[in-house]
C-alpha positions, -999 to +999 in steps of 0.1 A: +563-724+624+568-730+662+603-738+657+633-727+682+666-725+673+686-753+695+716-747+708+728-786+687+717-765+656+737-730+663+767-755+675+783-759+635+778-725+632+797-709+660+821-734+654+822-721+616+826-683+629+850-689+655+874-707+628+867-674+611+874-656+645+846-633+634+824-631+669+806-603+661+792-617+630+781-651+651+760-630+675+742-610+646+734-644+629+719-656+662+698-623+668+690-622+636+676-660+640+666-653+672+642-617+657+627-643+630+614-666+650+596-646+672+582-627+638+570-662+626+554-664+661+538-632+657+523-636+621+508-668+635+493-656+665+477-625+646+461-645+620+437-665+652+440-630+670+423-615+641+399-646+635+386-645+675+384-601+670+359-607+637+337-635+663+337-607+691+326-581+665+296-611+654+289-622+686+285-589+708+280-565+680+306-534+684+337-521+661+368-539+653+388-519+683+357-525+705+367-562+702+402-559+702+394-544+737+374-573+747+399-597+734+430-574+759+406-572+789+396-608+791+431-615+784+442-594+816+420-605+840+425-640+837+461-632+833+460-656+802+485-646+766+460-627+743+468-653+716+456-680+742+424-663+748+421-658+709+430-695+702+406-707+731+377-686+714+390-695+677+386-732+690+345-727+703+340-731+661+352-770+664+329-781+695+357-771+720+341-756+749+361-724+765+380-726+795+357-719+829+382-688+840+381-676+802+341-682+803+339-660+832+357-632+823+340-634+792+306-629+801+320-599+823+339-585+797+308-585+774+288-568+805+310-535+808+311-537+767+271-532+769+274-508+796+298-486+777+275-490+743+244-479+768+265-444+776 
């Protein structure tokens, strides 16, 4: 699923469409390649976003937006992709330890979580 489009792959086909002399039709086959790879990408990274939301709502008992927010805030303050976080917290199941900057902002996050459930 993590494939990219080269530009050795799109070669035969803008060779195809300029024989055609159709242009227009060689850059909506390359958006449109372009659009479903990053939907591939984005159906992958939901499924382990989703997987590391239902072990925040285990782990630090709150609602399914409560650890979406936990998920976006530790994400943001260690300026680390959301599906990185996700996929470092995913990986805690298989022994994996999380990463020390993730491990901090964690047991932060989780701090102002209990604070706001204390209100």
């Amino acid at each position: 699923m993590d494939h990219v489009t080269t530009a050795l792959e799109e070669q035969p086909l803008l060779r195809a469409v300029t024989a055609t002399g159709d242009a227009a039709l060689a850059v909506e086959v390359l958006e449109l390649r372009s659009r479903n790879e990053q939907l591939e990408q984005a159906l992958a990274s939901r499924a382990v976003i989703d997987q590391a939301r239902g072990m925040v709502m285990v782990l630090a008992p709150c609602s399914s937006e409560r650890a979406w927010d936990v998920l976006v805030d530790v994400s943001q303050h260690c300026n680390v992709k959301l599906r990185d976080v996700a996929a470092a917290l995913v990986a805690t199941t298989g022994d994996q330890e999380l990463p020390e900057a993730i491990q901090r902002e964690w047991r932060r996050a989780l701090r102002r979580l209990h604070a706001l459930e204390r209100r």
